[in-house]
VEXVEX-798826 format. One record per residue (C-alpha): x, y, z; residue in one letter; residue number from 0. Coordinates in steps of 0.02 Angstrom, whole numbers, always signed. Layout:
// VEXVEX-798826
X, Y, Z, A, NUM
...
***
This chain:
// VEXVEX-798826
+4488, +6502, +7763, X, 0
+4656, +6622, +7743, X, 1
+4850, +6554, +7756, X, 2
+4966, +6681, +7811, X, 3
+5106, +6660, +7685, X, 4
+5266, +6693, +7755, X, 5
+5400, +6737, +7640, X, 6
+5495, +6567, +7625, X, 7
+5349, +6476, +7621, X, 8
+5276, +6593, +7467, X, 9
+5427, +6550, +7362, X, 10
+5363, +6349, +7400, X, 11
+5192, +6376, +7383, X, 12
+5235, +6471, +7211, X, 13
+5339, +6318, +7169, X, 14
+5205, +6207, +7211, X, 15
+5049, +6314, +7102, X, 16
+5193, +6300, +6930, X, 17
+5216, +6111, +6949, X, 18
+5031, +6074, +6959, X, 19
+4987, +6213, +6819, X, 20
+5137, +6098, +6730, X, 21
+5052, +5942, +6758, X, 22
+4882, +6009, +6714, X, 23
+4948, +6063, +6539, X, 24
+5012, +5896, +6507, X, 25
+4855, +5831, +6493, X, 26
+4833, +5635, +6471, X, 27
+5064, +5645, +6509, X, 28
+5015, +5660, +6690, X, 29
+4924, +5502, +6713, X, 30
+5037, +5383, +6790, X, 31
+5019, +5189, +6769, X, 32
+5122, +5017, +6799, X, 33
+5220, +5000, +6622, X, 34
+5108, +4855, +6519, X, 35
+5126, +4749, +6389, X, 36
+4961, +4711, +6262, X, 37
+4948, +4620, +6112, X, 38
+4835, +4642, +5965, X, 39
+4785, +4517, +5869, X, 40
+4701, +4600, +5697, X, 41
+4630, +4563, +5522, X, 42
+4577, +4670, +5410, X, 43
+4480, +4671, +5225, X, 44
+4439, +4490, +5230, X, 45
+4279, +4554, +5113, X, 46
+4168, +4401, +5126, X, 47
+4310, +4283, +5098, X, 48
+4293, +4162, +5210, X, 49
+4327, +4001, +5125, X, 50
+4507, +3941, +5119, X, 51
+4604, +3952, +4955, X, 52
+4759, +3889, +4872, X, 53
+4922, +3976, +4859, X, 54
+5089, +3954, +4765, X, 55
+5250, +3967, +4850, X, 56
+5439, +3944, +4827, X, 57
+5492, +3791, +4936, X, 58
+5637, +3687, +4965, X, 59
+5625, +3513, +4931, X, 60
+5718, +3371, +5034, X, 61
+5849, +3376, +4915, X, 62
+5873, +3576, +4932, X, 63
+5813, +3609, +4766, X, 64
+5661, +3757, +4758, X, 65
+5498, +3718, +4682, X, 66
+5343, +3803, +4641, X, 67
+5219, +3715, +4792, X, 68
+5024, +3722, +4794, X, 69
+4948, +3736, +4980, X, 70
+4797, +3796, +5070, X, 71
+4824, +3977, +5127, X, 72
+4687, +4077, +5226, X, 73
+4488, +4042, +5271, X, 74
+4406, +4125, +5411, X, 75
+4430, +3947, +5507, X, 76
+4596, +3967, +5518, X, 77
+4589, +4158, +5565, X, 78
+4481, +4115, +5701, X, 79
+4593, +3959, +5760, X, 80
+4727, +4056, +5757, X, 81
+4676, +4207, +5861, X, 82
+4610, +4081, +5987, X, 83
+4757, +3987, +5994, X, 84
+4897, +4138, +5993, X, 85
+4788, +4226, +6137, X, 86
+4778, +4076, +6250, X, 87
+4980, +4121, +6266, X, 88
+4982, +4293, +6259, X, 89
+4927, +4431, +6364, X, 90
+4810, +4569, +6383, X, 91
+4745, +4527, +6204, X, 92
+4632, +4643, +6111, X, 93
+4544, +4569, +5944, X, 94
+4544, +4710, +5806, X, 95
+4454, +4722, +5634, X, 96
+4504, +4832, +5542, X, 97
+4367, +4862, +5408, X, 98
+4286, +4794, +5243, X, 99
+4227, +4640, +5310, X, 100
+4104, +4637, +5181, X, 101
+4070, +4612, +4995, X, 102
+4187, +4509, +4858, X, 103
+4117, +4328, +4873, X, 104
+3977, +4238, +4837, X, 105
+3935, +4233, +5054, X, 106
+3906, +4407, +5026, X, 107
+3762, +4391, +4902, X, 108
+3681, +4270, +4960, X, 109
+3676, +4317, +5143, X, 110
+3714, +4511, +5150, X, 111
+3833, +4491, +5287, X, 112
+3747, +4373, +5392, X, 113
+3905, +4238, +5342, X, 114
+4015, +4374, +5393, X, 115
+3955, +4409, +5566, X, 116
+3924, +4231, +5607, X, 117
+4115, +4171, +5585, X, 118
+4171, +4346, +5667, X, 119
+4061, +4293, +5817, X, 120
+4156, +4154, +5814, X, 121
+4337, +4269, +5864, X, 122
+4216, +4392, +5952, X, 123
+4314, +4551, +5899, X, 124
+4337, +4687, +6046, X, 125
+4325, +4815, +5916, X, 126
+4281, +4823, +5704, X, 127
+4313, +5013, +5615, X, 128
+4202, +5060, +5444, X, 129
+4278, +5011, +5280, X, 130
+4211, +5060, +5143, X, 131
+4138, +4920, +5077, X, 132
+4029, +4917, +5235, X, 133
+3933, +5027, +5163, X, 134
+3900, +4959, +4970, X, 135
+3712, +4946, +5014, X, 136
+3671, +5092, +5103, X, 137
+3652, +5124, +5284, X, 138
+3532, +5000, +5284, X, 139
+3640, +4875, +5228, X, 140
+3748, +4909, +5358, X, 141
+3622, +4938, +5476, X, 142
+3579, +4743, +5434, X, 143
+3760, +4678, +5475, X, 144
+3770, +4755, +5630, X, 145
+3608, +4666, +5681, X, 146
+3697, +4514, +5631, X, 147
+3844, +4538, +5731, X, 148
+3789, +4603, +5885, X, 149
+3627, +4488, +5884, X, 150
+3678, +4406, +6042, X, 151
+3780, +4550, +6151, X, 152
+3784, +4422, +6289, X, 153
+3882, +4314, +6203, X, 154
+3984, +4441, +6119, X, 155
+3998, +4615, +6086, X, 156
+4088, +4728, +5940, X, 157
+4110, +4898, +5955, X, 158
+4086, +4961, +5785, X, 159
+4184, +5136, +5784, X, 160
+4226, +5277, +5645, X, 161
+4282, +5461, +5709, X, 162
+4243, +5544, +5549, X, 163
+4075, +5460, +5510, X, 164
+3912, +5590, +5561, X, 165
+3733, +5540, +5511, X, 166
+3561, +5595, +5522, X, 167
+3448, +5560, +5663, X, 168
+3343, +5437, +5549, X, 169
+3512, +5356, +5494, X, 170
+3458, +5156, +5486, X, 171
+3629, +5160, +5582, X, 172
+3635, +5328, +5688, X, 173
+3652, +5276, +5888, X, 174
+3745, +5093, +5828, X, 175
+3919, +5158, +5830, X, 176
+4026, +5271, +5905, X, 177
+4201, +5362, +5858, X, 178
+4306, +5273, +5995, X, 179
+4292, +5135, +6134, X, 180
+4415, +5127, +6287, X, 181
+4453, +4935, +6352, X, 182
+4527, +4904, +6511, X, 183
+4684, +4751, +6542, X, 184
+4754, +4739, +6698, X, 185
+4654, +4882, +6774, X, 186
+4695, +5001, +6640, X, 187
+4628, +5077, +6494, X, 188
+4665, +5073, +6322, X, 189
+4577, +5182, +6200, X, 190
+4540, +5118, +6026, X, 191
+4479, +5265, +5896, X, 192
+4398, +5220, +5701, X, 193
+4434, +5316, +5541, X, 194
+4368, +5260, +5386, X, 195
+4425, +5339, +5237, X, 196
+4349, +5491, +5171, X, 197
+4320, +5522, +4967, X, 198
+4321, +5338, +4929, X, 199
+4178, +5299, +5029, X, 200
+4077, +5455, +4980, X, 201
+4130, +5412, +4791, X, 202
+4141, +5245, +4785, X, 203
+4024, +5160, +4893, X, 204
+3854, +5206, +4941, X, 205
+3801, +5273, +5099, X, 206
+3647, +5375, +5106, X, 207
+3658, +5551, +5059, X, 208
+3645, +5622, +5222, X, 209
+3781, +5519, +5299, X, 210
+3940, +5634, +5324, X, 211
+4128, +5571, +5323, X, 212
+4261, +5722, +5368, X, 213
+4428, +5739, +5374, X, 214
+4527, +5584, +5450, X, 215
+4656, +5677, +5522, X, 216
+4546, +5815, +5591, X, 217
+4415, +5689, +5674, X, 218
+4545, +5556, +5719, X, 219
+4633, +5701, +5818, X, 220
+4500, +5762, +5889, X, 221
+4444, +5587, +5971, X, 222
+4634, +5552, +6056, X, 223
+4606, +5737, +6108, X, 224
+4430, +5678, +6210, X, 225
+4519, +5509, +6267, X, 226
+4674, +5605, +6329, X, 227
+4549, +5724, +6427, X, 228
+4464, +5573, +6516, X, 229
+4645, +5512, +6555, X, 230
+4663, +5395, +6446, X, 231
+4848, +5384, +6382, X, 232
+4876, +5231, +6274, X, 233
+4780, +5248, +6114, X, 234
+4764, +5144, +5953, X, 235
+4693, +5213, +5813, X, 236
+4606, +5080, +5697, X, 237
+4633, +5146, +5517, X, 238
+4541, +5091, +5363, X, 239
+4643, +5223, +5253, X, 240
+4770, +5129, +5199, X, 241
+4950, +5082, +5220, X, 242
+5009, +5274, +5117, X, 243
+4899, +5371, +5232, X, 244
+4938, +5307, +5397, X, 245
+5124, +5316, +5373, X, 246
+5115, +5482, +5279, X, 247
+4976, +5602, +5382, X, 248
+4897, +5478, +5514, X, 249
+5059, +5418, +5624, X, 250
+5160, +5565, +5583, X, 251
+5037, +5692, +5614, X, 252
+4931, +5655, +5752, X, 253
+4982, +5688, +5919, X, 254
+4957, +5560, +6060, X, 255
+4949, +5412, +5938, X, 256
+5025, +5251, +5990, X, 257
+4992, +5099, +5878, X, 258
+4908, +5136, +5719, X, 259
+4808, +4973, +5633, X, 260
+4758, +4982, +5455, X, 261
+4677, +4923, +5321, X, 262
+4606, +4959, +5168, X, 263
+4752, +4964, +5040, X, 264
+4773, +4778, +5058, X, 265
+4961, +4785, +5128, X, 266
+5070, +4650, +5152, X, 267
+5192, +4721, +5277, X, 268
+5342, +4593, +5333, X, 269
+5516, +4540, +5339, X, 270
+5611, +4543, +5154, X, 271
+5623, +4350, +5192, X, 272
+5479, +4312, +5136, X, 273
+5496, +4371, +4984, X, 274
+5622, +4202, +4951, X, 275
+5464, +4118, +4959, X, 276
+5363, +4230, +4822, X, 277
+5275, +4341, +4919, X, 278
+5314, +4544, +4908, X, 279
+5291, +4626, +5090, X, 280
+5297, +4819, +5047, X, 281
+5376, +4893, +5221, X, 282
+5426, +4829, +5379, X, 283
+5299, +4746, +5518, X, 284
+5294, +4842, +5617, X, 285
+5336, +5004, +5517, X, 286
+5403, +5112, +5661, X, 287
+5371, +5302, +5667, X, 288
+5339, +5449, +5780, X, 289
+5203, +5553, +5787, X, 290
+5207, +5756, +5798, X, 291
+5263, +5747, +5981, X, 292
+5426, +5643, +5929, X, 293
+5375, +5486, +6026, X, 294
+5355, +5315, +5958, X, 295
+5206, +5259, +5833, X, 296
+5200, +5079, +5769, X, 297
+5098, +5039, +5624, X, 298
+5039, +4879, +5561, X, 299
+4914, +4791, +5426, X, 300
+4877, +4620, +5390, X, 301
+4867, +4604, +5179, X, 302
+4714, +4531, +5133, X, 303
+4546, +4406, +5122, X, 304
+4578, +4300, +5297, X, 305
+4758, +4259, +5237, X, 306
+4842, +4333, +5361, X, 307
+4821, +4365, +5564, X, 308
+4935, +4520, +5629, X, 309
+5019, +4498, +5810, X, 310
+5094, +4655, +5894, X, 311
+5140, +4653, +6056, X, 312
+5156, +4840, +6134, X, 313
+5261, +4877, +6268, X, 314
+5188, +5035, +6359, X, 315
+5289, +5122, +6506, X, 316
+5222, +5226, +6647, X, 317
+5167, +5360, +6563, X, 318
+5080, +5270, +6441, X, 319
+5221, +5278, +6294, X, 320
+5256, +5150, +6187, X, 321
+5440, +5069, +6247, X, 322
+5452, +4947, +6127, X, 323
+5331, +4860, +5982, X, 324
+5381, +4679, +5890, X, 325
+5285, +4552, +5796, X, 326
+5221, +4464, +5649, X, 327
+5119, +4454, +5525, X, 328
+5040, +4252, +5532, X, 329
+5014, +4183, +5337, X, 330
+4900, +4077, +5373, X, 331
+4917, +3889, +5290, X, 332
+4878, +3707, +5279, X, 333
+5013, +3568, +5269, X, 334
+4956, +3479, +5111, X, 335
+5070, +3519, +4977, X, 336
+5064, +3490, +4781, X, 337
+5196, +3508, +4653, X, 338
+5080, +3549, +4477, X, 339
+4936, +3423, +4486, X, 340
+5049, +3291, +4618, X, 341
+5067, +3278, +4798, X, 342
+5225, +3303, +4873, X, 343
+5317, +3145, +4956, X, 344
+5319, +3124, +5126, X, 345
+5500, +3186, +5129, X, 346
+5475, +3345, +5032, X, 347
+5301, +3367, +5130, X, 348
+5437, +3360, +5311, X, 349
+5561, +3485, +5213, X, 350
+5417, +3605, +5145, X, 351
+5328, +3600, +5347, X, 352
+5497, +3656, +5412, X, 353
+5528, +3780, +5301, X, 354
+5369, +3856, +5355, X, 355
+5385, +3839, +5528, X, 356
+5567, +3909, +5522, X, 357
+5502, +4060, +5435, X, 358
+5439, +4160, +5562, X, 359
+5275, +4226, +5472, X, 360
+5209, +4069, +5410, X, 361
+5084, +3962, +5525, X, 362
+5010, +3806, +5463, X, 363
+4834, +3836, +5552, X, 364
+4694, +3697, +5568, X, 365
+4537, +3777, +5548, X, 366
+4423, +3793, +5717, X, 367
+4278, +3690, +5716, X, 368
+4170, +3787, +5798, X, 369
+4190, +3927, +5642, X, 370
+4184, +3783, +5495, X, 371
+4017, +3708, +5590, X, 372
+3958, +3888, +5600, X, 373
+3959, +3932, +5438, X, 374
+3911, +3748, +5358, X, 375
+3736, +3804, +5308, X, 376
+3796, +3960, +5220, X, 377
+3942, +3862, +5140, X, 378
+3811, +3713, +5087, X, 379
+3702, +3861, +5007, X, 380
+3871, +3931, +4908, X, 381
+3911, +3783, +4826, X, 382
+3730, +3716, +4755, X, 383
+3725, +3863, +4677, X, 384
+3917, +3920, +4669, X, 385
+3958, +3750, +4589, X, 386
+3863, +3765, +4437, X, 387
+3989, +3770, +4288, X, 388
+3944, +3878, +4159, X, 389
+4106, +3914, +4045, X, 390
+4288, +3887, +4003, X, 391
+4437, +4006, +3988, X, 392
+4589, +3946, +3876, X, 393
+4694, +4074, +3940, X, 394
+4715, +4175, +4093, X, 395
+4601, +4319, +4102, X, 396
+4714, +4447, +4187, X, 397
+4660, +4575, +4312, X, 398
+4738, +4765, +4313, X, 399
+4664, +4920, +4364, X, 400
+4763, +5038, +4274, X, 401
+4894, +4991, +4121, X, 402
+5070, +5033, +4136, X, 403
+5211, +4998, +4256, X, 404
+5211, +5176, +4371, X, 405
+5163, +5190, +4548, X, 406
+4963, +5213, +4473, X, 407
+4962, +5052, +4402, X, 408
+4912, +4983, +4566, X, 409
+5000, +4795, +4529, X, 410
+4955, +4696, +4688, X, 411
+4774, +4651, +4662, X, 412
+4839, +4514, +4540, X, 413
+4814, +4318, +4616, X, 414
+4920, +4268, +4476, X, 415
+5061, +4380, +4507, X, 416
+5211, +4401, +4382, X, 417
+5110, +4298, +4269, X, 418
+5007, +4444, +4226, X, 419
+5096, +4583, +4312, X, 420
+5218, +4556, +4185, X, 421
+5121, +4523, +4057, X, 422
+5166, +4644, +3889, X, 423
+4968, +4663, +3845, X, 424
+4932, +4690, +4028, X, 425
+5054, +4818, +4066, X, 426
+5001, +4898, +3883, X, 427
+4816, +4903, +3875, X, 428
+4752, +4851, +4067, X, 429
+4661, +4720, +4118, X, 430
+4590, +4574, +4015, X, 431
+4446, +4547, +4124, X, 432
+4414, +4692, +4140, X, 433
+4399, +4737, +3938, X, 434
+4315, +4567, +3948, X, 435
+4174, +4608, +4065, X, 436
+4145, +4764, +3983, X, 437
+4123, +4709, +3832, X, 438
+3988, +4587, +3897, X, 439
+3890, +4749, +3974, X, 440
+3873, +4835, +3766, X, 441
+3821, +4654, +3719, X, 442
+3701, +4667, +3832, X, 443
+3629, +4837, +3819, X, 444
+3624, +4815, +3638, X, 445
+3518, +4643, +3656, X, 446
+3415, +4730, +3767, X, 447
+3349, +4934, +3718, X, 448
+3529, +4960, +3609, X, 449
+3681, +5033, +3666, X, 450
+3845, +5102, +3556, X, 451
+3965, +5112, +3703, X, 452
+3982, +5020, +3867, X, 453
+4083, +5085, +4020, X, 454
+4154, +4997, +4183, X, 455
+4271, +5070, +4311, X, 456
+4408, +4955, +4330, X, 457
+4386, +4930, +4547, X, 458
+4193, +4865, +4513, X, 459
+4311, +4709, +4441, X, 460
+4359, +4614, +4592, X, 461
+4485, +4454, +4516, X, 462
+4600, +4369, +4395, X, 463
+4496, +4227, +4316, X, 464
+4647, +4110, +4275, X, 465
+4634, +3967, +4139, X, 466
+4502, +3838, +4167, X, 467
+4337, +3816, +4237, X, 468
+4218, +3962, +4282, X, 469
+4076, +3944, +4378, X, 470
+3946, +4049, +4442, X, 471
+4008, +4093, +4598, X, 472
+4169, +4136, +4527, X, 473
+4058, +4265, +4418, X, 474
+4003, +4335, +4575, X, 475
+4154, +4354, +4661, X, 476
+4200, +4424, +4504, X, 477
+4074, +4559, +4516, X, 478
+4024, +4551, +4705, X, 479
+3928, +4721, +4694, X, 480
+3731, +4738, +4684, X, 481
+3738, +4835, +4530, X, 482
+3635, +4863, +4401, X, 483
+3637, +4933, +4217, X, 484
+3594, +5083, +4167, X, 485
+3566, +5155, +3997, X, 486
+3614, +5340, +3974, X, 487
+3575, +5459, +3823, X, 488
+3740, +5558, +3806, X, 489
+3836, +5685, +3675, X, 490
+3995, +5655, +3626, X, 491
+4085, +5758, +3730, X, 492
+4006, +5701, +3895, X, 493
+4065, +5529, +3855, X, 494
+4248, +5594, +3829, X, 495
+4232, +5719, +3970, X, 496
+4171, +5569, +4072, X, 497
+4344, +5447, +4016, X, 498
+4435, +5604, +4078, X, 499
+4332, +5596, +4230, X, 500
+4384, +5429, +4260, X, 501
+4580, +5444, +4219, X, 502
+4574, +5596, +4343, X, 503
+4487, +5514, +4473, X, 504
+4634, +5370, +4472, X, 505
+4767, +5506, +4490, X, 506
+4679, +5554, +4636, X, 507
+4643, +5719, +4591, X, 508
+4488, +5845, +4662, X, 509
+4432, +5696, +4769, X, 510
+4480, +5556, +4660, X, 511
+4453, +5363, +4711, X, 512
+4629, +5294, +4648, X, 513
+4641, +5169, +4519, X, 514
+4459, +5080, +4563, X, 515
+4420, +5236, +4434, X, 516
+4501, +5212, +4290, X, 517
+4394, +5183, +4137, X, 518
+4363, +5045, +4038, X, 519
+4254, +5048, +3890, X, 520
+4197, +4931, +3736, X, 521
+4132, +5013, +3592, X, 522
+4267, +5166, +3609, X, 523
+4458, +5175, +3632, X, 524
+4582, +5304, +3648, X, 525
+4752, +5346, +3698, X, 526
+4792, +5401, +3855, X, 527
+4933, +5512, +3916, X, 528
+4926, +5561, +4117, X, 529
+5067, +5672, +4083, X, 530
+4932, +5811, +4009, X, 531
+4812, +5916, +4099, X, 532
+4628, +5853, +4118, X, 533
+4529, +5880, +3949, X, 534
+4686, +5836, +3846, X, 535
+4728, +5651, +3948, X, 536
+4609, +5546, +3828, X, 537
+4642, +5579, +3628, X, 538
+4638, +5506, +3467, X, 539
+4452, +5415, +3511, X, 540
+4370, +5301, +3414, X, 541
+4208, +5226, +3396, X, 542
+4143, +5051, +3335, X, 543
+4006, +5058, +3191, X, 544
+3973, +4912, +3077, X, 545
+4137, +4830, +3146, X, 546
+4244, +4950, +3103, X, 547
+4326, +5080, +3198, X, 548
+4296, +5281, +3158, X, 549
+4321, +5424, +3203, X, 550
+4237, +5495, +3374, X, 551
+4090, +5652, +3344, X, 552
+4084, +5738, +3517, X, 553
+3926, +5812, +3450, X, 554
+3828, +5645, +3404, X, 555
+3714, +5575, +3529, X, 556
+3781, +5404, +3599, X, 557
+3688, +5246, +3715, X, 558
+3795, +5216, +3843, X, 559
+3782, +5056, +3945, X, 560
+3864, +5073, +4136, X, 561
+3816, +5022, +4304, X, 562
+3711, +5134, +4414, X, 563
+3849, +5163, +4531, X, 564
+3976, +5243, +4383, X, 565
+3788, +5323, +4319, X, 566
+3745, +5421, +4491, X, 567
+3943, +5482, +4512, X, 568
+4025, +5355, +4588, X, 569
+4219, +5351, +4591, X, 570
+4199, +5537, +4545, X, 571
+4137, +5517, +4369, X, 572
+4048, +5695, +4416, X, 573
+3997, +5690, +4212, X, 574
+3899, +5560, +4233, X, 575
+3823, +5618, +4402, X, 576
+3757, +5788, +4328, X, 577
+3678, +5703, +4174, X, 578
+3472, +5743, +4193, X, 579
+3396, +5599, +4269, X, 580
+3265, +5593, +4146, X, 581
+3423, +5545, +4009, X, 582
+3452, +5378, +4117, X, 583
+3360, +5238, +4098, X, 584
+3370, +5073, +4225, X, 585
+3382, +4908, +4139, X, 586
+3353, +4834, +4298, X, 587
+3499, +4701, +4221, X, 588
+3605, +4638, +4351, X, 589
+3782, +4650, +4318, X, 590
+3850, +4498, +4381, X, 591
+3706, +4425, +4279, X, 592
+3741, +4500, +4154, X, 593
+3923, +4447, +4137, X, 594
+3846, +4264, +4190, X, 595
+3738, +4251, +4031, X, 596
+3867, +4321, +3909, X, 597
+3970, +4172, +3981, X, 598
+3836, +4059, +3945, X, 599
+3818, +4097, +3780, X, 600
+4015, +4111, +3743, X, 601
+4049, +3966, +3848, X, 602
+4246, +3980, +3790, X, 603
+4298, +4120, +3840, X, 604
+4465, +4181, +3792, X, 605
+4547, +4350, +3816, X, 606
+4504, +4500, +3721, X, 607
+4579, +4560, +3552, X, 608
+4710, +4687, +3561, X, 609
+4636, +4797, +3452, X, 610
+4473, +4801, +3542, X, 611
+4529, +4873, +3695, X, 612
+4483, +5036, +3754, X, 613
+4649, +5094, +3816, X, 614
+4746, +5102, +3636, X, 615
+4926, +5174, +3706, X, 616
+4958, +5231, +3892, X, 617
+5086, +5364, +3931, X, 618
+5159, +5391, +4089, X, 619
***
């Protein structure tokens, strides 16, 4: 059929083809909704920690005078209660994980994320993104977890999602996730797109070697792109980058990014209040931003290990923009309160409650039933065996990554806090537990086949072990990982060229893990300056013969004692990945076990001499 266009009604019709050719470039813009308001309600690395533990906070007695107070803080229970309870009055809720839900407690071993998925069934998550840690045994592994959690989709369903995760047909997980999800409240849909981050799970954890992870910005992009072309125009991207990453190149660079909800860097994001009560939020919940069209991002994490539940509520206009964002981070607690070894009176119990309650971030949460009766036969199972003591410390057993006070030295890991964050050995030499633990690995790779040197990257170390009993599932939260050791035959200068591996790696350089890398050795020490290039960072070494200390031959053939993660590359020790494989030899010695019966036979355990540490002097 033909129009005959008369002049007056060409200019209209001419007017008419721009605006649609206007709207049509616009994408996802020219989708037109009802403004709505959703809230998310989201955890993220709880890592197998799903047992309530104790916390110490700064609390105001009846009288007004601050104390030190013991309480119950966290357990999946309460994370669960609380999501349960906060959604029943709040609307258009979506339930978000956002990654390492697995390994760093006893659960873990004994169940392999079966623990995990059970008391997640129990919130029945809308959506979960890859961490890392999801995949410490291998697609598989994973493959296993997801079994576990979607084992009844009836009852309830997970979308597992990463953008940047590719994997081989035969992939144990290939068809059992996807790099985005859309859910629909109140007749519209929301789009919800996974990242998990890049070099640290490639270097750090162990997916198979045909499993792929690309750029995060590049494949998160590139998923809002496909959303925005179906017409969907509120997006949340589900980040397990961490907190430096999604405010630096996720938020700010994407385009068509709304709400941004992390994880992996174990952030603490709040109001400076709560810092009057001991705790140390590092930016603002929400941290508001815009992305590279100018319009509004809000990001948000929730710290750490079922402490905390995040709620944001979103306010999105018409076209899908965010109007406004506000909420919370919930610290999750119990109202039983100790001052040292006694229980608070009934008066400083009311003053303590109120306190919390006036607080805004602090919810004293009884645990759901329905996740405590859950997970009673995993629990029972953890402590027969977790129970069992094996050892005392005398002191506290410090944990630190990297020495030093700079923004490397990676100081919130730490249960103990100031104690040994302030520590003058601590900030000197690194961690004690860490020196500790190693030192048990060239014990026992010299008991068993000899060994002159051990090595341990500092992030295969999981906690403080403060004064007192230790147990054996405190070893295995300890050392969570299903490592092994391995003995290597090395020269001299591989084992220095593999410290400076390691102190590279923690400045992030060349595709560098952060400060999970940095070495710690027994047997060998050396100074350390990060100030040099690599090859000249590690000097002055030293090795142990006959109890004494010597000087380092980078020509002499050493036994080195690590775990088969550091021995096949892991954290970017590229040395040790490139050594022939017929120069490696499995000791098939667990390393939790290992640490276990060098406990047993030094049941008092106290923390390392100074001048047996590897890390002699640390320059920044």
């Amino acid at each position: 059929m033909f129009f005959k266009v008369t002049s007056s009604k060409a200019s209209r019709f001419v007017m008419l083809i721009s605006v649609v050719a206007a709207l049509s470039a616009c994408g996802g813009d020219s989708v037109s909704d009802a403004p709505i308001s959703v809230t998310l309600l989201h955890i993220n690395d709880h890592h197998s920690r799903l047992d309530e533990e104790s916390t110490t906070l700064q609390l105001r007695n009846a009288p007004g005078a601050t104390k030190a107070v013991t309480l119950p803080m966290g357990g999946f229970g309460r994370v669960a209660a609380a999501i349960s309870e906060e959604a029943s009055k709040s609307t258009n809720v979506i339930k978000l994980h956002a990654g390492d839900a697995l390994t760093g407690d006893l659960y873990f071993t004994q169940s392999e994320g079966e623990a995990d998925a059970v008391a997640m069934n129990t919130v029945c998550f809308d959506a979960m993104s890859f961490g890392n840690h999801e995949f410490d045994t291998g697609d598989a592994g994973l493959s296993k977890f997801i079994g576990f959690l979607n084992k009844d989709s009836k009852k309830c369903q997970t979308s597992l999602l990463s953008s940047n995760v590719t994997t081989s047909t035969t992939s144990p997980i290939a068809g059992k996730f996807q790099p985005y999800t859309t859910v629909t409240r109140d007749g519209q849909k929301i789009g919800i797109v996974g990242v998990t981050i890049s070099q640290k799970t490639k270097n750090a954890s162990r997916p198979d070697v045909s499993t792929m992870f690309s750029d995060e910005v590049v494949s998160t992009q590139s998923a809002i792109d496909a959303l925005t072309s179906q017409g969907v125009n509120k997006i949340i991207v589900m980040s397990h980058v961490g907190y430096e990453f999604d405010v630096t190149k996720l938020a700010t660079k994407l385009k068509g990014v709304d709400v941004v909800v992390g994880g992996d860097s174990h952030t603490l994001l709040g109001p400076d209040s709560m810092k009057s009560f001991g705790l140390s939020p590092e930016g603002a919940y929400p941290t508001k931003l815009t992305d590279a069209n100018g319009q509004p991002v809000c990001v948000v994490q929730a710290w750490q290990y079922s402490y905390v539940v995040g709620k944001l509520k979103v306010d999105f206009d018409s076209k899908g923009q965010v109007s406004a964002c506000h909420g919370a981070p919930m610290v999750l607690v119990g109202d039983t309160f100790k001052e040292g070894t006694t229980a608070s009176t009934t008066a400083d119990a009311a003053a303590y409650k109120k306190a919390l309650n006036d607080s805004g971030v602090f919810r004293i949460t009884t645990p759901l039933a329905e996740t405590v009766t859950a997970l009673k036969p995993f629990s029972d199972a953890k402590v027969a065996l977790g129970s069992v003591l094996v050892g005392k410390s005398s002191e506290n057993l410090c944990l630190r990554r990297v020495p030093g006070v700079g923004a490397k030295s990676d100081v919130t890991r730490s249960s103990l806090g100031d104690i040994c964050n302030k520590d003058a050995g601590v900030i000197a030499r690194g961690g004690d537990i860490q020196q500790l633990v190693t030192q048990a690995f060239l014990l026992q790779g010299q008991t068993f086949g000899g060994a002159d040197i051990a090595l341990q990257n500092a992030g295969g170390v999981r906690i403080d072990m403060a004064a007192g009993d230790i147990t054996v599932g405190k070893v295995y939260t300890l050392l969570p990982f299903k490592n092994v050791l391995v003995r290597i035959a090395m020269t001299g200068q591989q084992v220095k060229d593999t410290v400076e591996d390691g102190i590279d790696s923690m400045l992030g350089n060349n595709g560098g893990t952060g400060s999970g890398a940095y070495p710690y050795t027994a047997g060998l020490r050396f100074d350390v300056d990060i100030t040099k290039a690599k090859g000249a960072r590690a000097t002055n070494l030293e090795v142990q013969s006959n109890g004494q200390w010597i000087s380092f031959d980078t020509s002499k053939t050493y036994k080195v004692i690590t775990n088969d993660f550091t021995a096949g590359g892991g954290d970017n020790y590229l040395t040790l990945k490139g050594i022939d494989k017929n120069l490696k030899e499995n000791t098939f010695l667990d390393y939790a076990d290992s640490f276990l019966q060098y406990v047993k036979k030094n049941p008092a355990l106290s923390k390392p001499a100074a001048n047996t540490f590897s890390t002699k002097s640390y320059r920044e």
